[in-house]
C-alpha positions in Angstrom: -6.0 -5.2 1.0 -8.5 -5.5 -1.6 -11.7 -3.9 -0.9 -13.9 -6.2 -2.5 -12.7 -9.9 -1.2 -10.3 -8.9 1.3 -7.6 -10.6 0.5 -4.0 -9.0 1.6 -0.7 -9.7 -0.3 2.4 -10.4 1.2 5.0 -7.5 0.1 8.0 -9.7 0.8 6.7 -12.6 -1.4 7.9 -12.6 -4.8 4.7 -13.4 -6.0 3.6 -9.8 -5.4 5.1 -8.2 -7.9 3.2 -10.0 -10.8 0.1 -8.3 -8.4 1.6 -4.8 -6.8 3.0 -2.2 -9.4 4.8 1.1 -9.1 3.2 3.5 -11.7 4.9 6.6 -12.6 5.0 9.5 -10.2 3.6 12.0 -13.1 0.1 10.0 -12.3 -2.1 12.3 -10.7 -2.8 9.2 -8.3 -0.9 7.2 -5.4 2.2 5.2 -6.7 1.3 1.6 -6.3 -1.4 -0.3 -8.0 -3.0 -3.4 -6.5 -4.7 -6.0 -9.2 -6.3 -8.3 -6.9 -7.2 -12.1 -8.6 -11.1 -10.9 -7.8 -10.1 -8.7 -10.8 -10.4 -5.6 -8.9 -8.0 -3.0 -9.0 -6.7 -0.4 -6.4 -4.1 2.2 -5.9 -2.8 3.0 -3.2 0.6 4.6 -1.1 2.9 3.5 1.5 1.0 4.7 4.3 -2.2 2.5 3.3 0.5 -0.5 4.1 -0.4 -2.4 7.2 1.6 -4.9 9.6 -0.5 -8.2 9.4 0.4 -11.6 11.6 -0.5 -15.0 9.0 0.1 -18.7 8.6 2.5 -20.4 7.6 0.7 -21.5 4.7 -0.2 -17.9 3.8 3.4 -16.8 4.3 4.4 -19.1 1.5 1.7 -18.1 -0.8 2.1 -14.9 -0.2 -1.6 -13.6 0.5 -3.9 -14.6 3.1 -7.5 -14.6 2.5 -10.4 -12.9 5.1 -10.5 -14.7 8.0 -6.6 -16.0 7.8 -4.8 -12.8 9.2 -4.5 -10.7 12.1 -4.0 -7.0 11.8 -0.9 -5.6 14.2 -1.7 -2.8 16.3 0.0 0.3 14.9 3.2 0.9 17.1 3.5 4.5 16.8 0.2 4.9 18.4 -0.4 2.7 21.3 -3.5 1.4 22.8 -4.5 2.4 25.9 -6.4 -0.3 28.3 -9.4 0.7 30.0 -9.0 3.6 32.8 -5.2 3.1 33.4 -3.7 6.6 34.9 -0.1 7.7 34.3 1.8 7.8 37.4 1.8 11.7 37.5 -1.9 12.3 38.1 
């Protein structure tokens, strides 16, 4: 996501790569660089990636703009809901 405009790119869309670059290990910073069309750049590594649910229209764009995506709950971690008690206490 870019920090500035918060627009997300689609990974899967090959659009991205003209936007999302691998850079050389040897960098002294994450792998992957972000040029956002705000102009903005931004590196980042695989575990800044995020799950996101978009449009249809998005989808075939590949990016979504703020407001036109919905982040997905990381499934390794699970949310809990209000004062629910395992069965063993």
């Amino acid at each position: 996501m870019c920090e500035k405009c918060e627009r997300i790119y689609l990974l899967a869309h090959p659009d991205s790569a003209k936007r999302i670059q691998f850079t050389p290990r040897s960098e002294p910073r994450p792998p992957y660089l972000l040029k956002c069309m705000c102009k903005v750049e931004r590196y980042f590594d695989r575990a800044h990636t995020l799950a996101y649910r978009v449009s249809e229209y998005s989808c075939s764009r590949g990016y979504a703009d703020r407001d036109e995506y919905d982040a997905i709950p990381n499934q390794r971690f699970p949310v809990t809901r209000g004062r629910e008690r395992r069965a063993d206490q």
